[in-house]
KEKE-3310 file (N, C-alpha, C; in steps of 0.2 Angstrom, whole numbers, plus 5000, padded with zeros to 4 digits):
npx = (4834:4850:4864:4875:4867:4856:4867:4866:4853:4851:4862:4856:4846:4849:4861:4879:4884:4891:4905:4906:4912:4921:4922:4910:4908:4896:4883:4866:4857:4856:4849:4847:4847:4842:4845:4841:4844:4836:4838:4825:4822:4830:4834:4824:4820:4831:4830:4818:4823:4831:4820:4813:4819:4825:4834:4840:4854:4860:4860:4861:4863:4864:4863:4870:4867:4875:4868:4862:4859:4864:4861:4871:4880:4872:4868:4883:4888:4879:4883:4897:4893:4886:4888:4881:4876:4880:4886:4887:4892:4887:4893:4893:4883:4866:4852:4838:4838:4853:4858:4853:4858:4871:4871:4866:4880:4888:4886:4891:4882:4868:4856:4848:4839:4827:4824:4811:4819:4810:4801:4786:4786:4783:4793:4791:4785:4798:4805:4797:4797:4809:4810:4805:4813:4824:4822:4821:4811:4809:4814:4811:4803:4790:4784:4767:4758:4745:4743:4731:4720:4718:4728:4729:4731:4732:4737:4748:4749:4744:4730:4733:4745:4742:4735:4742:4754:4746:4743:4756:4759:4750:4755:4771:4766:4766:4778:4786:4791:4788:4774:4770:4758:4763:4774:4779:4783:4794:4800:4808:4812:4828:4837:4855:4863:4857:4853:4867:4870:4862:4867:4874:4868:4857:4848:4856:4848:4834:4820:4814:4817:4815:4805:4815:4826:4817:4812:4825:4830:4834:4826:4809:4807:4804:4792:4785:4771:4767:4753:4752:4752:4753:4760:4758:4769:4778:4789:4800:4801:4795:4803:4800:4796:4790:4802:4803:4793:4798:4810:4803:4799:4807:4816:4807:4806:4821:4821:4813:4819:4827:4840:4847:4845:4847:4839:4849:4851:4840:4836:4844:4841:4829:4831:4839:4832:4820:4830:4834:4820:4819:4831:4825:4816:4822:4829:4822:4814:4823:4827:4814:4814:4823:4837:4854:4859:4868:4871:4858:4859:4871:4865:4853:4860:4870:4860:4850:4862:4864:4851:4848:4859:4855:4845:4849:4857:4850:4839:4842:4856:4855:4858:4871:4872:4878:4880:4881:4898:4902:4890:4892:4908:4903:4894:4902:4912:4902:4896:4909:4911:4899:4901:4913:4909:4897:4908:4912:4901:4899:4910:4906:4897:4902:4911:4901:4895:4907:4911:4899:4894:4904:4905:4892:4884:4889:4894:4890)
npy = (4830:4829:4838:4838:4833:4845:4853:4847:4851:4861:4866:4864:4871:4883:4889:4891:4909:4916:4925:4944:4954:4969:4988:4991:4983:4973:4971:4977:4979:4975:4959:4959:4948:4944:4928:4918:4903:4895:4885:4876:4885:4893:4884:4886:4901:4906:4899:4905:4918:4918:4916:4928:4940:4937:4943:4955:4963:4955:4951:4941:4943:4936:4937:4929:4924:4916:4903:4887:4876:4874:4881:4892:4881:4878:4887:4892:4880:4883:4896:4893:4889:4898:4913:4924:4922:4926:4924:4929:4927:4932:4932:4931:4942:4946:4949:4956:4970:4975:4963:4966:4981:4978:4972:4978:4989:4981:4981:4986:4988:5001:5000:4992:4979:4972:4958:4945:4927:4919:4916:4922:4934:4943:4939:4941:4953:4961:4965:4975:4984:4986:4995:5005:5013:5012:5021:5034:5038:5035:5036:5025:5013:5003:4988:4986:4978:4985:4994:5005:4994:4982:4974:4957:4957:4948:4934:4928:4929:4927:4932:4940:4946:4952:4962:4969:4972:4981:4991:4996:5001:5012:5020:5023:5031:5044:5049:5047:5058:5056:5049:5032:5019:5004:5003:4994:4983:4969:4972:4979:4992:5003:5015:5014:5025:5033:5023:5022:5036:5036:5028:5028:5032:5023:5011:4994:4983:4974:4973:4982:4989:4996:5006:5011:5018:5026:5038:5042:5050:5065:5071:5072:5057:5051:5041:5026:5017:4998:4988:4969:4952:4944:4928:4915:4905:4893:4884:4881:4891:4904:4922:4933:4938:4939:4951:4957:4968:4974:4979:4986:4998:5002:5007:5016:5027:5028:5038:5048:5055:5060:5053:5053:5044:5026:5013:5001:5006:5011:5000:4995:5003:5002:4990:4989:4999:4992:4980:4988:4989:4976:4975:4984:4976:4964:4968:4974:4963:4956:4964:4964:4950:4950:4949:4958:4972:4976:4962:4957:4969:4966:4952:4959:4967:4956:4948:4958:4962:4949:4946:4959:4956:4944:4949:4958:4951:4942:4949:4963:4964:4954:4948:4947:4934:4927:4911:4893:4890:4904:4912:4911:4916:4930:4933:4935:4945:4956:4958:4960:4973:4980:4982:4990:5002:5004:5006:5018:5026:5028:5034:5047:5052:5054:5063:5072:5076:5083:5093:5101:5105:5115:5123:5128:5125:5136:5142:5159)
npz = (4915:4910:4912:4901:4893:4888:4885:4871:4867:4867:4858:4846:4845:4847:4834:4831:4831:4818:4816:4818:4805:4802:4807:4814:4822:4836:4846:4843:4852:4869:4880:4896:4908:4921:4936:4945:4951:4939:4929:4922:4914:4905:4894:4885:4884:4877:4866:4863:4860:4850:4839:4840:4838:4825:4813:4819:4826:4841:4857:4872:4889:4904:4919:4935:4950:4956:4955:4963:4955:4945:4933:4928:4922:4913:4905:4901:4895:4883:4879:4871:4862:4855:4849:4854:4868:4883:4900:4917:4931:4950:4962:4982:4983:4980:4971:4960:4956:4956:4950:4939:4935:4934:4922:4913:4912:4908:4896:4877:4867:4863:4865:4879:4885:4898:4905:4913:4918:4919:4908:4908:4904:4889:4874:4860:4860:4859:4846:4840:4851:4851:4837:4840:4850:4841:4831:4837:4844:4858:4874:4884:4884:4891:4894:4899:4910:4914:4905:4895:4899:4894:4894:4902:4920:4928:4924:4927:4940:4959:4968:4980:4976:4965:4971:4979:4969:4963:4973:4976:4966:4963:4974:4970:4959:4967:4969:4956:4943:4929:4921:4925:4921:4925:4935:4941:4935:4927:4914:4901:4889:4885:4883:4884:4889:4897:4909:4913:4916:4925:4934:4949:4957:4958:4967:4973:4979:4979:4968:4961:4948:4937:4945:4950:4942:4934:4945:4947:4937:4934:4926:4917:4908:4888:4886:4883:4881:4882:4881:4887:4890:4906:4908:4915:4925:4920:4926:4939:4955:4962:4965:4972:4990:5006:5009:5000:5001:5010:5003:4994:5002:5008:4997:4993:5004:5002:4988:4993:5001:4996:4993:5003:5016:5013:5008:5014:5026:5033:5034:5046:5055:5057:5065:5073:5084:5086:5093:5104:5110:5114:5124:5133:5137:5140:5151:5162:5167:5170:5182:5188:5192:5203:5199:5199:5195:5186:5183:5175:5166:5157:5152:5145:5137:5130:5124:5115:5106:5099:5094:5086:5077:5072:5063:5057:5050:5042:5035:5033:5027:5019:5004:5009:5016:5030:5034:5042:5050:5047:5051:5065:5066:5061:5070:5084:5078:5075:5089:5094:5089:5094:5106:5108:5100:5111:5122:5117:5117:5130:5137:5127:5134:5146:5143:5139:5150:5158:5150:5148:5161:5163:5152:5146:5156:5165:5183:5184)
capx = (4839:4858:4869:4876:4858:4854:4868:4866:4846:4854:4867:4853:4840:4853:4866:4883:4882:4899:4909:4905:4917:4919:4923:4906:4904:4895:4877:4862:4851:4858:4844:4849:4842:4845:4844:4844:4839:4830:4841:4821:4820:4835:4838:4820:4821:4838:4827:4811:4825:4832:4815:4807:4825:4828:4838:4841:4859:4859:4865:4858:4866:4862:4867:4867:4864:4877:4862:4864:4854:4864:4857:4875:4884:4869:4871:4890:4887:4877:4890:4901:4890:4884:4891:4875:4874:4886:4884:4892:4893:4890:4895:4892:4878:4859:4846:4838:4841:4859:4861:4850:4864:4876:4872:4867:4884:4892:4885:4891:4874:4866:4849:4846:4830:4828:4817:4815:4819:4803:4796:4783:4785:4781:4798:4787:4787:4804:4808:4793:4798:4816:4810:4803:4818:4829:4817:4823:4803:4805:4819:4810:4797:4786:4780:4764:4749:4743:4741:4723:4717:4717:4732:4728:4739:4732:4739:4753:4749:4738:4726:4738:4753:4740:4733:4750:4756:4741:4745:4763:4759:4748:4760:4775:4765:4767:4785:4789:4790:4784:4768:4769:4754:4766:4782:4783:4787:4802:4800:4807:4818:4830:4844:4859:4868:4851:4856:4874:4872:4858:4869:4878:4859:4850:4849:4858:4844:4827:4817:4809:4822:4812:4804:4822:4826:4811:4810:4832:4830:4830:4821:4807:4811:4802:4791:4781:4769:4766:4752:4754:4748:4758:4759:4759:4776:4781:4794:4802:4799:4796:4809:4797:4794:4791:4807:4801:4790:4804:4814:4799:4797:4816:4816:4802:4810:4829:4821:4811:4825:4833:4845:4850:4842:4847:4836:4851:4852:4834:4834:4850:4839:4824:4833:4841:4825:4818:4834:4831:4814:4821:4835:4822:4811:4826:4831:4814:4814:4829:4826:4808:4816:4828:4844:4856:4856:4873:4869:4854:4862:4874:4860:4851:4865:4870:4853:4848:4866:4861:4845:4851:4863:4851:4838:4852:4860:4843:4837:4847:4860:4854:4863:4878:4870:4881:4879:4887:4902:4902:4887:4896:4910:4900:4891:4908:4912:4896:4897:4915:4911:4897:4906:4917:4903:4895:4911:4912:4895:4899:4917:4902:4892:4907:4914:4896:4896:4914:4912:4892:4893:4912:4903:4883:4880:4894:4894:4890)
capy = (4830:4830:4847:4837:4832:4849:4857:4845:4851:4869:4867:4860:4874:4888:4889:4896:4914:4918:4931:4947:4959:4976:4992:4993:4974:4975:4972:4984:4974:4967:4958:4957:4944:4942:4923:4911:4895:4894:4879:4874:4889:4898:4886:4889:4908:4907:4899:4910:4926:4918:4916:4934:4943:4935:4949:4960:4959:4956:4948:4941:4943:4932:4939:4923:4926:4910:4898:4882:4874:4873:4887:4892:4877:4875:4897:4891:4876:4887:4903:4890:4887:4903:4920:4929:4921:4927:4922:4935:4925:4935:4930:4935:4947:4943:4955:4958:4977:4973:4960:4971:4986:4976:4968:4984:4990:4978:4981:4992:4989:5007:4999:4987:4977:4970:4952:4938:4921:4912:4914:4926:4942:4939:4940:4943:4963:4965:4969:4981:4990:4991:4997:5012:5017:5013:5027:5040:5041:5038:5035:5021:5008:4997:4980:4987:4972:4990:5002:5003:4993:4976:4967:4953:4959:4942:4929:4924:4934:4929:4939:4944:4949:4958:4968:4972:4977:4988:4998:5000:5004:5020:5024:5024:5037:5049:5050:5048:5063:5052:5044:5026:5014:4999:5006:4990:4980:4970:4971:4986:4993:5008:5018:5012:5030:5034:5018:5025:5042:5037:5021:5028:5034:5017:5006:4986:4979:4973:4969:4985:4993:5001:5012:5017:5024:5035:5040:5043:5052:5071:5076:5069:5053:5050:5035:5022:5008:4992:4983:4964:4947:4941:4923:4912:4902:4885:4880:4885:4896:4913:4923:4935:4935:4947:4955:4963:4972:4980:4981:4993:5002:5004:5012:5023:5030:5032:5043:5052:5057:5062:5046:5054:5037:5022:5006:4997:5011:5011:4992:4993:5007:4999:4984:4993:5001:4986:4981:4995:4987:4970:4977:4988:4972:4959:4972:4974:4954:4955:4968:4961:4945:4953:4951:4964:4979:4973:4954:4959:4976:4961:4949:4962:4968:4950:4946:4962:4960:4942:4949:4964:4954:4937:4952:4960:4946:4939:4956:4968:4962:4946:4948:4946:4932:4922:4902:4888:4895:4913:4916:4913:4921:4935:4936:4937:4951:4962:4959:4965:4981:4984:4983:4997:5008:5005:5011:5025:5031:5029:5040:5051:5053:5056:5071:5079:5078:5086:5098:5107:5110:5121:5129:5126:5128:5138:5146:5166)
capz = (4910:4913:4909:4894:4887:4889:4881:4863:4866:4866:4849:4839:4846:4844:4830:4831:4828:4815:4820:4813:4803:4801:4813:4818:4826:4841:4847:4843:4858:4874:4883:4901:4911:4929:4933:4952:4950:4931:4925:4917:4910:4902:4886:4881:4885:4870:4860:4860:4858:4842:4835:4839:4837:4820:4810:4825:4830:4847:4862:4879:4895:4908:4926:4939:4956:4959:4957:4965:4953:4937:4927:4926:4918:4907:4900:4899:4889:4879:4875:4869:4854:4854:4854:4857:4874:4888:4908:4924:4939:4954:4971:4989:4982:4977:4972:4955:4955:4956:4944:4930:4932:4931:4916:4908:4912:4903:4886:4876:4864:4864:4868:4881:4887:4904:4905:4916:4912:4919:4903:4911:4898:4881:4871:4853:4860:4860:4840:4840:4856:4849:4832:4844:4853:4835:4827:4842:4848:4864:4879:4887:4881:4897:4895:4904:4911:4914:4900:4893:4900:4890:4897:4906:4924:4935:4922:4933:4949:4964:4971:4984:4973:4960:4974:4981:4964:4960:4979:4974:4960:4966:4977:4966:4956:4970:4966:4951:4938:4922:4923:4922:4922:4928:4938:4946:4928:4926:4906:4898:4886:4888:4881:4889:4891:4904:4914:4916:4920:4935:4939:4954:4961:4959:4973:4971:4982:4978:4963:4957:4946:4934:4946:4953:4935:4934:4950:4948:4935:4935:4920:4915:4902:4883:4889:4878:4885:4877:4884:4886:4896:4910:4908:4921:4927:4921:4927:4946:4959:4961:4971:4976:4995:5010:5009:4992:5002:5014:4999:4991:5006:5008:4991:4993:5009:5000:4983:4996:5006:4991:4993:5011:5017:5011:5010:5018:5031:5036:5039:5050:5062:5061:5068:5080:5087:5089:5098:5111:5113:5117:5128:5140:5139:5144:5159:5166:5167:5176:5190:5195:5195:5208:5198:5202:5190:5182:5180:5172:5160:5154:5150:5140:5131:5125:5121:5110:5102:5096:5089:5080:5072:5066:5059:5052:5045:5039:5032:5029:5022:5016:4998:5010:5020:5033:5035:5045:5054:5044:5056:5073:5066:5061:5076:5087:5077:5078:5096:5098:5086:5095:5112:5107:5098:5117:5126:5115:5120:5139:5134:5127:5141:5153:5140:5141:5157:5163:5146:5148:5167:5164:5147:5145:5163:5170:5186:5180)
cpx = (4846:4858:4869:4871:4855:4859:4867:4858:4850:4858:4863:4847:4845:4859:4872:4881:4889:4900:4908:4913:4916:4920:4916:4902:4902:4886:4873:4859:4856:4850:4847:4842:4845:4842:4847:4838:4833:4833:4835:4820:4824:4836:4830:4819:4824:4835:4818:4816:4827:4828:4812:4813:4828:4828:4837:4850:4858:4863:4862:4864:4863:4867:4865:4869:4870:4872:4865:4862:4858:4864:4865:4880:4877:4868:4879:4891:4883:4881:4894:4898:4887:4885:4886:4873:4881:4882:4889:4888:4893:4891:4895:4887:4871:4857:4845:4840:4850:4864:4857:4858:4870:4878:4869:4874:4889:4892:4887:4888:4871:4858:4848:4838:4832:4821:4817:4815:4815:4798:4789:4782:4785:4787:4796:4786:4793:4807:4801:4795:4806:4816:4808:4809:4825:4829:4818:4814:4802:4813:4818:4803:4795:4783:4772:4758:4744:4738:4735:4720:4715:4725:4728:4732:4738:4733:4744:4752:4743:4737:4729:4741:4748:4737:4738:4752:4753:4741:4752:4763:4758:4753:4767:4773:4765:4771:4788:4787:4787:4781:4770:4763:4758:4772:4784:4784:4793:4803:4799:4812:4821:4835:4850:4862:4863:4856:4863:4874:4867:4861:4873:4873:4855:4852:4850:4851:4836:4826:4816:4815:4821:4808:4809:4824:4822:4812:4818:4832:4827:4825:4817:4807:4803:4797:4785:4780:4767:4762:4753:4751:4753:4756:4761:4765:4777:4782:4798:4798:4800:4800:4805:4794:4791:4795:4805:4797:4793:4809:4813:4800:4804:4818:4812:4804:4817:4825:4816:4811:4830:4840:4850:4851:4845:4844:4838:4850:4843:4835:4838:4846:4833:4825:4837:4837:4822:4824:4833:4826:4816:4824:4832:4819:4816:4828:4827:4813:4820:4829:4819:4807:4821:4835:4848:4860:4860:4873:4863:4855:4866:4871:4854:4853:4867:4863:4849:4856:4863:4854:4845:4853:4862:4847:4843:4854:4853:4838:4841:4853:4859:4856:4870:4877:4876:4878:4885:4890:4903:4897:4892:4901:4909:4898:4897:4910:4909:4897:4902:4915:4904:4898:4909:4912:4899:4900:4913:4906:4895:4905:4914:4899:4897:4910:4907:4896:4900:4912:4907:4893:4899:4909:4897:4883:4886:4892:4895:4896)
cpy = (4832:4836:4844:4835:4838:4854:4855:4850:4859:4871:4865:4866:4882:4888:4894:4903:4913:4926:4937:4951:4966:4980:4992:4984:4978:4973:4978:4982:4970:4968:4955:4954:4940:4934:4921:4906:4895:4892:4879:4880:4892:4896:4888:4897:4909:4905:4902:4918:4925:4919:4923:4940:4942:4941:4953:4957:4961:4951:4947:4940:4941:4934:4934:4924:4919:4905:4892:4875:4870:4878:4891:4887:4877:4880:4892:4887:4879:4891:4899:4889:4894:4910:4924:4928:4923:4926:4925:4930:4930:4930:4934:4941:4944:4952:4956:4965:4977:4970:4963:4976:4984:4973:4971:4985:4988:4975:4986:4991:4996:5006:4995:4981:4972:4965:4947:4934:4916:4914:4920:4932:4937:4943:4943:4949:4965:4967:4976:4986:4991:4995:5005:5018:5018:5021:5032:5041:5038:5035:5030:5019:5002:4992:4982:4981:4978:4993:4998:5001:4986:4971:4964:4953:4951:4936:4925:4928:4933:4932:4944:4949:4952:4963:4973:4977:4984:4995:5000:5004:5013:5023:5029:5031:5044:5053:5050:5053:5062:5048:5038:5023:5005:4999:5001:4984:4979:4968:4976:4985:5001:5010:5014:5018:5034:5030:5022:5029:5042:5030:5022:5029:5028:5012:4998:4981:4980:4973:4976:4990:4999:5008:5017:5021:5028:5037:5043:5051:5061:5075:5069:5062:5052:5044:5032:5017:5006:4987:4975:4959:4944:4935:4920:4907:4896:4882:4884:4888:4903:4915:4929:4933:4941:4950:4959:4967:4976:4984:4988:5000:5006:5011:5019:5028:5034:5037:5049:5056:5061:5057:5047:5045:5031:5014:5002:5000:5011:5004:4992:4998:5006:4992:4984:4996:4996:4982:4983:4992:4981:4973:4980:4981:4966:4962:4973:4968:4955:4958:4965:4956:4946:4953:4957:4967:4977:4967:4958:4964:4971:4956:4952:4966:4961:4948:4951:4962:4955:4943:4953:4959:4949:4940:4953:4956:4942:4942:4961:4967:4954:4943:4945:4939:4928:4915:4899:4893:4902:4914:4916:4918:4928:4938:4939:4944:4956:4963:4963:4973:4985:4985:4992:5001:5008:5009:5017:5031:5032:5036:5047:5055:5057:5064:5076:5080:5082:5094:5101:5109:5116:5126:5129:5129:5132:5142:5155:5169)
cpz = (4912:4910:4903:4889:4886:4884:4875:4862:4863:4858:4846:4839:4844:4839:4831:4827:4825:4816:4814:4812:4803:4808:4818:4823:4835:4845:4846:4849:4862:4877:4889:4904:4918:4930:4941:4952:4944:4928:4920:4915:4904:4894:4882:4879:4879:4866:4857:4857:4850:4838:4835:4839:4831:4815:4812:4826:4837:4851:4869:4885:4901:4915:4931:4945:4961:4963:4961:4962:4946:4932:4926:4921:4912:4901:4898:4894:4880:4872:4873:4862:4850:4857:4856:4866:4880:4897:4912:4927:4943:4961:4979:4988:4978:4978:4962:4953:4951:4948:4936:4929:4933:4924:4910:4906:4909:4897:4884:4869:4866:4866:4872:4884:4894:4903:4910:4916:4915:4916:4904:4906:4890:4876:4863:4854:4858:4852:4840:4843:4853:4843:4835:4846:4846:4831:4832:4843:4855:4869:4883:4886:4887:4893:4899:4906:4911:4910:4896:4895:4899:4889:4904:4913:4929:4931:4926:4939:4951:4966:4974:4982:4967:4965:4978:4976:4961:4968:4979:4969:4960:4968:4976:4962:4959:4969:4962:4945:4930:4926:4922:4924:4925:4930:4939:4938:4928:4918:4902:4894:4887:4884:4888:4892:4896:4910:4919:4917:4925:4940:4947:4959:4962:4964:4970:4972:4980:4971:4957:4952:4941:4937:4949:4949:4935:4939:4950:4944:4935:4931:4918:4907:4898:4884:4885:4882:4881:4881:4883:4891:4900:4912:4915:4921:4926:4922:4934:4950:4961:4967:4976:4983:4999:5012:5003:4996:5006:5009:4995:4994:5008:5002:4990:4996:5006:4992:4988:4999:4999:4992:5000:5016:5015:5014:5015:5027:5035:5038:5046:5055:5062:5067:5073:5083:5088:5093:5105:5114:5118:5122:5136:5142:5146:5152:5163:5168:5174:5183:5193:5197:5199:5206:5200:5194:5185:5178:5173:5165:5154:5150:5144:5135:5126:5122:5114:5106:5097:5092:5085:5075:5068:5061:5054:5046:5039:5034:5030:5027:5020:5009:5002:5015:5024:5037:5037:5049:5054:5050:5061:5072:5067:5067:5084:5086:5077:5084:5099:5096:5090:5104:5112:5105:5107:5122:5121:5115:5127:5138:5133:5131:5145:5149:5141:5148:5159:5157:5148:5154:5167:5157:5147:5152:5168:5173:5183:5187)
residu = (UNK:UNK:UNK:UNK:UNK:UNK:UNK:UNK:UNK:UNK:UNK:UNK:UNK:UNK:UNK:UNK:UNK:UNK:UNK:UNK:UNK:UNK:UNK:UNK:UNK:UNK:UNK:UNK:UNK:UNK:UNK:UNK:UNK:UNK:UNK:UNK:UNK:UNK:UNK:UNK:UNK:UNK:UNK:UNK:UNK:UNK:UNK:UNK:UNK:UNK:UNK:UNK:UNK:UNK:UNK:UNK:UNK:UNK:UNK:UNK:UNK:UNK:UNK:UNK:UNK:UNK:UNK:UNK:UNK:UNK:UNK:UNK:UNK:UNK:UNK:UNK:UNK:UNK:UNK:UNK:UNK:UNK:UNK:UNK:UNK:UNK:UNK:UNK:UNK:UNK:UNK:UNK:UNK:UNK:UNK:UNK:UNK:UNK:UNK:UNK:UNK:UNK:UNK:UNK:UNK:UNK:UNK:UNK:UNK:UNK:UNK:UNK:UNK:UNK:UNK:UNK:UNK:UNK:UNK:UNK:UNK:UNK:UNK:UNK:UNK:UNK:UNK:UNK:UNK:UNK:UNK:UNK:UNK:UNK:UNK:UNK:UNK:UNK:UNK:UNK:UNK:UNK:UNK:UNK:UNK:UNK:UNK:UNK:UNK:UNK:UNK:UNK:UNK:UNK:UNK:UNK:UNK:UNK:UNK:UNK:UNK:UNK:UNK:UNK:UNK:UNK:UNK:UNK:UNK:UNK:UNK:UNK:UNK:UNK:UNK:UNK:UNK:UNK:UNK:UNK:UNK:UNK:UNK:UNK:UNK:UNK:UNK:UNK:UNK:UNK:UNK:UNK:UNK:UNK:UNK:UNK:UNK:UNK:UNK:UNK:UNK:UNK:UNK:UNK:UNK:UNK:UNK:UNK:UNK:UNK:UNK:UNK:UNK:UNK:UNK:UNK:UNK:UNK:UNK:UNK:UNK:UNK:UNK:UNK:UNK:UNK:UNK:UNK:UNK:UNK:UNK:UNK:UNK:UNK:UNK:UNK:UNK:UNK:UNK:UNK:UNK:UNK:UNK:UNK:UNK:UNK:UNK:UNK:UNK:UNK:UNK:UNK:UNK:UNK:UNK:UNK:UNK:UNK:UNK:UNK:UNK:UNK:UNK:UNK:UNK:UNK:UNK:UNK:UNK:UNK:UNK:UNK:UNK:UNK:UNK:UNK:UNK:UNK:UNK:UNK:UNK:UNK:UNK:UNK:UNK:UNK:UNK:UNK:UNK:UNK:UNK:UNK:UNK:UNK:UNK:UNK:UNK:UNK:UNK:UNK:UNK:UNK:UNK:UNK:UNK:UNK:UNK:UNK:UNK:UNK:UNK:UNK:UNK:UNK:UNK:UNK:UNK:UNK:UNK:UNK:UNK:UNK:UNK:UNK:UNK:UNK:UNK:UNK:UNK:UNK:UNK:UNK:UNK:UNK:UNK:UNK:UNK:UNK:UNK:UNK:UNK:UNK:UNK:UNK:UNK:UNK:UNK:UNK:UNK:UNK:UNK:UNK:UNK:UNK:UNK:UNK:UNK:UNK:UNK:UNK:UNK:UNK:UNK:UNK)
# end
């Protein structure tokens, strides 16, 4: 269906909101919804919220990942007909984490919910759990496949990815100070003035954002589960891959460090340790093929450069990904930065040397 087919389907399924009056205008509920590539999903999503948010004021927030898909022109077609719907473009950055605390951050609704738009969470919770946190009984309200026992948690999830989430899940509870039965849920509701005051603590990257809040969180938080069924996916593809689980692991690592650590920061020195692997490897190739010590040092400096930088680029900063020429460029200028970081450890080398023999080791 074209955009324009898509946006009449939209003004017929959503009705302009009219603008309210009065000091207190504003949303009680933003519903943030991170969002790459779910053109097929997003106007159904607006019209499941109308229906199960009918006489809530509120407002969805659609955070998009600069789809390539569409799902941005067809929100924008949208917001035009309806003020409840607003769309942030981001650029040069990916990551659900990211795009949640950004689209908290820019409500100033005092409760928000966090969902996501392949249809997968059941939108008919969301006045219940807001009637909870409105009533002051609890600080955060989970969507849990979990709790009791009688949500259905493998409706959208192969075996794989429910056995995965049931060992993060454990794991997670190591860590965090409030119990949760489903840490890894991305379908909750929150106080927004929580959000903001652990916003500077919570990591951009990776998917699991709810257990970065708890786990952020210095005191333990108010916390209501809601179990539910987790449907299966209609429409697209899931974003989850095996970077979610360096993402997780990253995570675990930075609240365990007391955020000494960070996620990013671990990948860039696991990917330099395996560097160094390369590097010993390439140079032992070269001396028992009799290269001469220099040819060979040279050959496994360019070669472990070129592999830091495709991991890196490829992983660890993959929110900031480089394509086409941006790589080459890129990779010229790793190379030249890590040139100079290389002669600043030779420079190193040469000061301990002339410095420890005249004080460490000096003639008595």
């Amino acid at each position: 269906m074209a955009l324009d087919q898509r946006a009449d389907v939209a003004s017929k399924a959503t009705p302009p909101v009219a603008p309210s009056q009065g000091p207190d205008y504003g949303a009680s509920l933003t519903v943030v919804v991170p969002t790459l590539n779910e053109r097929a999903n997003v106007l159904a999503l607006v019209e499941r919220l109308h229906l199960a948010l009918d006489g809530i004021d509120w407002e969805a927030v659609f955070v998009d990942d600069d789809s390539g898909d569409g799902t941005r022109e067809v929100l924008r077609q949208v917001a035009r007909r309806d003020r409840r719907v607003r769309c942030i473009r981001r650029l040069h950055r990916r990551g659900l984490a990211g795009a949640c605390i950004e689209g908290i951050l820019s409500s100033s609704a005092p409760i928000v919910a966090v969902m996501d738009a392949d249809l997968q969470h059941d939108e008919t919770l969301l006045p219940a759990i807001f009637a909870v946190l409105e009533a002051d009984e609890a600080d955060l309200v989970v969507a849990s496949r979990y709790a009791g026992g009688s949500a259905d948690a493998s409706g959208g999830l192969t075996t794989g990815r429910l056995w995965g989430s049931l060992l993060a899940t454990r794991i997670a509870g190591l860590i965090m100070k409030t119990p949760l039965s489903d840490p890894m849920s991305g379908f909750f509701m929150i106080r927004r003035e929580i959000v903001e005051s652990l916003a500077p603590k919570l990591s951009e990257h990776g998917f699991k954002i709810l257990f970065d809040i708890v786990a952020s969180s210095p005191e333990p938080l108010r916390v209501r589960e809601v179990p539910y069924a987790f449907r299966p996916r209609l429409a697209g593809e899931s974003k989850l891959d095996g970077n979610v689980v360096l993402d997780y692991l990253g995570l675990l690592v930075a609240k365990l460090s007391g955020g000494v650590i960070s996620p990013r920061l671990l990948g860039f020195g696991l990917v330099g340790s395996a560097g160094v692997a390369v590097h010993l490897t390439i140079l032992r190739m070269a001396i028992v093929s009799g290269i001469p010590f220099l040819g060979g040092q040279a050959a496994a400096m360019t070669t472990a450069m070129v592999f830091n930088y495709t991991l890196n680029n490829a992983f660890t900063f993959r929110d900031r990904r480089r394509r086409g020429w941006r790589f080459l460029t890129g990779l010229a200028a790793f190379c030249g930065l890590c040139s100079v970081g290389l002669a600043g450890a030779a420079l190193g080398a040469v000061w301990n040397y002339v410095t420890n023999p005249a004080i460490t080791w000096r003639a008595s």
